[in-house]
N, C-alpha and C positions, 0 to 999 in steps of 0.2 A: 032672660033667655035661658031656656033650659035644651038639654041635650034631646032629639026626636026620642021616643019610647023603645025604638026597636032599635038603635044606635045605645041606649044604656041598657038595653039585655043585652047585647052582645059583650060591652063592657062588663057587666058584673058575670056572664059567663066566661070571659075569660077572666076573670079574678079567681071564680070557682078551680077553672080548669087550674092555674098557677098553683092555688093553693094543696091541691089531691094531686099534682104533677098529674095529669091524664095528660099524656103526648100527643095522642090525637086529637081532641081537642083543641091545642094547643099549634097543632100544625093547622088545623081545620081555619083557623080565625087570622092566621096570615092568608094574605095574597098570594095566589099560586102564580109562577112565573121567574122571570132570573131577573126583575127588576125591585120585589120585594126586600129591604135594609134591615139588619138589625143591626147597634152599634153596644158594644160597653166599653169598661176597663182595658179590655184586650185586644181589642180591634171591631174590623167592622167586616158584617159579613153580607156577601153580597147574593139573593137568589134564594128562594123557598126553598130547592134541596139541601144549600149550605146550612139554614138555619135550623130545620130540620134535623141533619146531620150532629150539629150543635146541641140541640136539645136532648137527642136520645140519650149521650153521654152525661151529660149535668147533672141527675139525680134530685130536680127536683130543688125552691127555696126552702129559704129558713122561715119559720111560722113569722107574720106581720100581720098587721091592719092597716089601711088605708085612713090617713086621719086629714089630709085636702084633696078636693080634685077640683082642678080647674080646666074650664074648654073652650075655645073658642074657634067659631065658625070661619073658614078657609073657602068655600067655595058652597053650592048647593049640595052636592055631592060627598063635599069632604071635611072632615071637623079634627082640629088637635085638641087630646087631651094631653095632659099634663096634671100626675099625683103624686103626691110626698106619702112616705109611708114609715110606721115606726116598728123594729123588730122586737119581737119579746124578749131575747137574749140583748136588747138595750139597741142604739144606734138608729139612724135613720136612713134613707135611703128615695129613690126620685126614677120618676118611669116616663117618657114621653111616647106618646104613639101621634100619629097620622091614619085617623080609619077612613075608608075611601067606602064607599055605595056602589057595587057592580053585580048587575042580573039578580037587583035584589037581594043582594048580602053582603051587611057589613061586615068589612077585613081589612085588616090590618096590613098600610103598604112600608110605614117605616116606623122606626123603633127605635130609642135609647133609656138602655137600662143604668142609671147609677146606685148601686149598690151600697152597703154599709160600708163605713171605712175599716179597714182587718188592722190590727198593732202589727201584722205583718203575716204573709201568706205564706201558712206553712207545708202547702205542697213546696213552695221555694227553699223555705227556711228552714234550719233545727231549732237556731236562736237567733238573736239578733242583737246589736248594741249601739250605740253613739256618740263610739264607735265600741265593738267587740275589746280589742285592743288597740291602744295607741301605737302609733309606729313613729320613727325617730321625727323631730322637729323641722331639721335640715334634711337634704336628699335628693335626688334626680326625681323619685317618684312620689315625693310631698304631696300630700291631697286625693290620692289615689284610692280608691275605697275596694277592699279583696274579698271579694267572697268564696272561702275555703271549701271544698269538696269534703263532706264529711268523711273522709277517712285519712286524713294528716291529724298528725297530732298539734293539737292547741293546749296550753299550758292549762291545766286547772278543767279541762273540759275533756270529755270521755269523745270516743269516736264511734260514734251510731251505723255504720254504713251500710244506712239505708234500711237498717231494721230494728222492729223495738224491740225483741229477746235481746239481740247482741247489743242493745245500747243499754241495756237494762242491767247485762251481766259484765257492762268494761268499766276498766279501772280509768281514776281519773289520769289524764296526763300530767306529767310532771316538767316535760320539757318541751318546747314546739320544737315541730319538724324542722330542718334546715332551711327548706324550702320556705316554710312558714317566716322564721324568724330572717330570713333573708331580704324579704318584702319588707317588715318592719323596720328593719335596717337602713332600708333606701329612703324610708320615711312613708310608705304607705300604709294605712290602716285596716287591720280586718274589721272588715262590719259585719259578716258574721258564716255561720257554718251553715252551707249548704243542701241541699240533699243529692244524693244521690240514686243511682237506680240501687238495688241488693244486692249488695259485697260486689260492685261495678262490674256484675257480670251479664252486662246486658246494652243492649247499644237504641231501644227503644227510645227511653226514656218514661218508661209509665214506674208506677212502684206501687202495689197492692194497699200495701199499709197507709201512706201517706198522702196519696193520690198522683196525677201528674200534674207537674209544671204546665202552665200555658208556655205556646212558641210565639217568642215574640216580636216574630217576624210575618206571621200566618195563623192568625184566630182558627180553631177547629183543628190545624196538625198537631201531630205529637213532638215535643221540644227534640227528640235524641239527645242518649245518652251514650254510658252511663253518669256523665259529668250535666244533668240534664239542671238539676240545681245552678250551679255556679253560670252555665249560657243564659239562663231564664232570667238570673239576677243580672245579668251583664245588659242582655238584648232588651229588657224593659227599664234600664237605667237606674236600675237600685245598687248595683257595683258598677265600679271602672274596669276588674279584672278580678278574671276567673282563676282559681288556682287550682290546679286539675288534675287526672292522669290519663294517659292514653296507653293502654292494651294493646286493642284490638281499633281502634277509633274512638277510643271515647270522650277526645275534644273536637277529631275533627270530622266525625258525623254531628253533633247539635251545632258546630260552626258552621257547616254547609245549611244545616236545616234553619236556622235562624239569622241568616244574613253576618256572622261575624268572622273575626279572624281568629285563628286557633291553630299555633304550635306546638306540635310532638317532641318533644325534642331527641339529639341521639343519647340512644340507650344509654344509660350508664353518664350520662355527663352530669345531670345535674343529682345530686345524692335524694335516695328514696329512703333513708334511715325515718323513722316516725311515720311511713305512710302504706296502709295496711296491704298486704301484696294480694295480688290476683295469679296469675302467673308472671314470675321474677324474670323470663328469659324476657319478656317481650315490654312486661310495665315501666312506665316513664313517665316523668312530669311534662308538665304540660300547662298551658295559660289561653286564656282566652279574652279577647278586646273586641271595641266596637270599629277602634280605629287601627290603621296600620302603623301611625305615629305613638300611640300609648304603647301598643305591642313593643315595638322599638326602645321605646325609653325602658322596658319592663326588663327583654331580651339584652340588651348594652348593658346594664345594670348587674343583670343575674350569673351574665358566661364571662366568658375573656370576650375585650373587643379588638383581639387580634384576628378573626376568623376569616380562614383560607377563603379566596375567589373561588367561584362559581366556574365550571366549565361552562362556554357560551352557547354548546350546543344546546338544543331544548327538545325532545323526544317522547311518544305517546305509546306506550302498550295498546300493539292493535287489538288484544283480545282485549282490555277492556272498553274499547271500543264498539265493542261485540256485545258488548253486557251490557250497558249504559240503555235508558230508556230515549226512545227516536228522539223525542223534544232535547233531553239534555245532549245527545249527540247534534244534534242542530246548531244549538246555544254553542255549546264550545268550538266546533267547527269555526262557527263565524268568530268568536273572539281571538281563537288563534289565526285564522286569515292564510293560512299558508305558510306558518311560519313554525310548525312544530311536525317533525318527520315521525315515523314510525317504525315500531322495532318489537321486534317478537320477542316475548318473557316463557312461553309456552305456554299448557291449561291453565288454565286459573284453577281450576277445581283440583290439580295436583297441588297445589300454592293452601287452599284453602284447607284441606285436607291435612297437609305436615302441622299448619300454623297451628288446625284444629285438637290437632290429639295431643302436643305436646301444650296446649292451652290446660286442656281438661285434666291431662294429669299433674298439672305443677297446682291445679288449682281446688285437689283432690286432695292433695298432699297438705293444702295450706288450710284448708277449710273444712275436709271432709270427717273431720272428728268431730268439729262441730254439728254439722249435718247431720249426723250417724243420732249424736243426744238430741238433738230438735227437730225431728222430720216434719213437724207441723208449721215448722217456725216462718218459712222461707213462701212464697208468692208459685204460682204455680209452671210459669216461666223459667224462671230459678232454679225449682224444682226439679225439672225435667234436664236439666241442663249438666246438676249434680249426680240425677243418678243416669249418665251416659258415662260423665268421667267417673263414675266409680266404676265400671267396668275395663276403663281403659290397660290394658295387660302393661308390665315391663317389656316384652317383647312388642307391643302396640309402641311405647311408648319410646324404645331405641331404633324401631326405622323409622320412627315418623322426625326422630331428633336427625336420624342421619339424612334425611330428605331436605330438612330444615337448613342445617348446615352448608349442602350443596346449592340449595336458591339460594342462600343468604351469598353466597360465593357471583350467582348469577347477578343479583341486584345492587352488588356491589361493584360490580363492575362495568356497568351500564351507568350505574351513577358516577362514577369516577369518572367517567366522558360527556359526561350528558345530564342535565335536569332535566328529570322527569317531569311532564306537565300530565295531569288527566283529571276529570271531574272528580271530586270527592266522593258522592255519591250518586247512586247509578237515575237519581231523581229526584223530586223536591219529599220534602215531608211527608209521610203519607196519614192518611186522616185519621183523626180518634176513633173512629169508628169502620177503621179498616180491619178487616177478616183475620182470624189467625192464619188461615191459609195466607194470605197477602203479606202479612208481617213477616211471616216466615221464610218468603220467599224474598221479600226487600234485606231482610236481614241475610241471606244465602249471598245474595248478589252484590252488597255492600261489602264482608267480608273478605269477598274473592279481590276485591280492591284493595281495601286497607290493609289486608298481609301483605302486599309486596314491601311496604317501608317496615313495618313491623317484624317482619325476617332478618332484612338487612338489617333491623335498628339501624336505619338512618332518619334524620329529622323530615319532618313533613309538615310542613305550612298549608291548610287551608282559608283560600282569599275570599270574601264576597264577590265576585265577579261576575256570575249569570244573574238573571234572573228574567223568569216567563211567566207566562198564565200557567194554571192550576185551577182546578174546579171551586179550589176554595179561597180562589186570588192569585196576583200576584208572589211568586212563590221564588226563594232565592235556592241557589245549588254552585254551592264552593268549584274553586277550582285550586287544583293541592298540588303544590310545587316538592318534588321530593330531591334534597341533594346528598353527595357525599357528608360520612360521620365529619361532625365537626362546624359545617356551616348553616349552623340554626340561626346565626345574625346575618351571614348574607344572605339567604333566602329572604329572611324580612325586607333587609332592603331593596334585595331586586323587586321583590315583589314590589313595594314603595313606588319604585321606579315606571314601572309598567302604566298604561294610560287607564286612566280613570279611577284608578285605585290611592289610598292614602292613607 
């Protein structure tokens, strides 16, 4: 039996198309509709737009040949092929399709691509090991695999973050960070250094240089950052925990966007000695799990597990209720049930604002020498980011401190009565191939949320607890429990506690 004629010219023209990356083509020979599959590594994507979507960003395989193709006939109409293929750069790789016969043209209605096997994917990775380092024998958290945020220090290994000039130009470390050597302590293992988004000034999660992490909770979104390494390694199963920092969100936006749990903790608790600053008013360590139990064991381990109760009251910022996209306003409505009141913080945009200026110039102050010698060096996001806060004046930069101050006074005193409940982010992940207008404006909207715990430095837990449709699936969006300084373990726990969470 052999394939019909016009079923293997479509075959070998889309082999043509793969190989010259033509998109259109390539779009042309799937099934148009929201019932066309493609599956790989990273998920599975449902609907000609999504895969589409998909494509545009990929750039295209690595050069192969086809060396079997096997097919067999499904119905009059429909044939599976299925070929193995081997790449020049070594390795082999496996493609099955489903082509279907409609109005007289074969296309493509489902698809799985298995790709060559990678020694390890270094949009996730700097390095990797097995393990990086050993951590102690005995320990609460024995077995636990850490994937570091490259900019802690790791003994003997330099700190990249997130760019190759500056990993190029740093010295090695000579001692891990406390954080670091903390985790080894309890008995867990680094397996290895991370990536991050560029000097974690960024809550995307793309990185120019390096690429982006896949989200591995939603094929085609972007992971969020800037801890977008250590979630990517978390939510695909290659760590047990993230070891992070948070700014501005930068555990618990990729915790929202990838279905995990992710701790800010308060400022100043857990020591940042060896871990490269961003702005020092607001940066903080931070961890991120699949589970609300690992978290626990991570969190018991790391703080004192003396930590004050929880005021029982639970309370929502009606303006970011205001802000949140209708669907996530939905989701969380229903999960809280009526059981979380509301209280006015005032504009978010005065909130985003103080957070914003005294961000850019502590991060001016820390980096901007660098900057000034490398102007080429940095991603163009980045870019733009640094020369805002080189602008930023000392008289900018002493009312925005004084404005700072006074929320911090506001959100501390609401937490002191009250856990704050509200979505983490104002919506699920939004797509690799979403506008820089769009980004810009998820990233405006996102911040106006994450400064409230960020002022205060008080801890902030994001739970996986929503999740809706999305154009590009099923798509998760945190729900971030903020409480007074100090109760970074009862938060986990309450959280723990709540229904359907663990």
């Amino acid at each position: 039996m052999s394939l019909p004629a016009d079923l293997q010219e479509a075959f070998d023209a889309y082999e043509h198309a793969l190989a010259s990356d033509d998109v259109e083509a390539l779009d042309d020979a799937f099934a148009p509709g929201p019932l066309t599959l493609r599956g790989d590594g990273d998920g599975l994507l449902v609907g000609h737009d999504a895969i589409s979507a998909f494509r545009s960003t990929r750039g295209g395989i690595s050069p192969r040949v086809l060396n079997r193709v096997e097919f067999r006939q499904l119905a009059d109409d429909c044939w599976l092929i299925v070929a193995t293929s081997r790449y020049e750069g070594g390795g082999t790789g496996l493609q099955t399709q489903v082509w279907q016969l409609s109005e007289g043209r074969w296309r493509i209605t489902a698809a799985h691509v298995t790709g060559r096997t990678k020694s390890f994917d270094t949009s996730v990775w700097r390095t990797v090991g097995d393990p990086l380092y050993q951590g102690a024998f005995t320990g609460p958290l024995l077995g636990l695999r850490v994937a570091v945020k490259d900019i802690f220090a790791v003994r003997g290994y330099r700190i990249g973050a997130g760019n190759p000039t500056w990993l190029r130009e740093a010295a090695r470390e000579r001692e891990h960070a406390p954080a670091v050597l903390d985790l080894l302590k309890g008995g867990a293992s680094v397996r290895g250094l991370a990536r991050t988004d560029e000097l974690a000034y960024s809550i995307a999660g793309a990185n120019p240089h390096y690429g982006t992490p896949a989200n591995g909770a939603v094929p085609g979104a972007l992971p969020g950052g800037s801890s977008s390494g250590p979630a990517t390694a978390v939510a695909t199963g290659q760590a047990d925990v993230g070891l992070a920092s948070d700014t501005a969100g930068s555990v618990r936006v990729p915790a929202s966007y990838q279905g995990l749990w992710g701790l800010r903790t308060t400022h100043g608790l857990v020591p940042r000695q060896g871990m490269l600053p961003l702005a020092p008013s607001f940066d903080t360590v931070g961890w991120l799990t699949r589970t609300g139990a690992t978290l626990e064991h991570v969190v018991s381990w790391c703080l004192e597990d003396d930590a004050p109760l929880l005021p029982s009251r639970r309370v929502v910022p009606v303006e970011v209720l205001q802000l949140v996209e209708p669907a996530t306003r939905e989701a969380f409505d229903a999960w809280c049930a009526g059981t979380v009141e509301e209280v006015e913080v005032g504009p978010l945009d005065e909130w985003f604002e103080a957070f914003r200026v005294v961000q850019a110039a502590e991060a001016w102050r820390a980096h901007g020498a660098w900057i000034d010698a490398h102007p080429d060096a940095v991603g163009p996001g980045v870019r733009e980011r640094f020369a805002i806060a080189r602008d930023v004046t000392a008289a900018d930069e002493a009312s925005a401190r004084a404005d700072v101050e006074r929320l911090a006074g506001v959100i501390r005193a609401i937490a002191d009565d009250a856990v704050l409940v509200l979505p983490t982010t104002p919506g699920p992940a939004p797509a690799r191939t979403a506008s820089a207008d769009e980004l810009d404006r998820v990233r405006g909207a996102t911040l106006r949320m994450t400064a409230l715990a960020g002022i205060g430095g008080l801890p902030a837990l994001s739970v996986p607890a929503l999740t809706f449709p999305s154009a590009l699936g099923p798509a998760p969006v945190g729900v971030c429990l903020v409480g007074p300084r100090g109760t970074d373990l009862s938060l986990v726990r309450h959280a723990r506690s709540l229904g359907g969470l663990a």
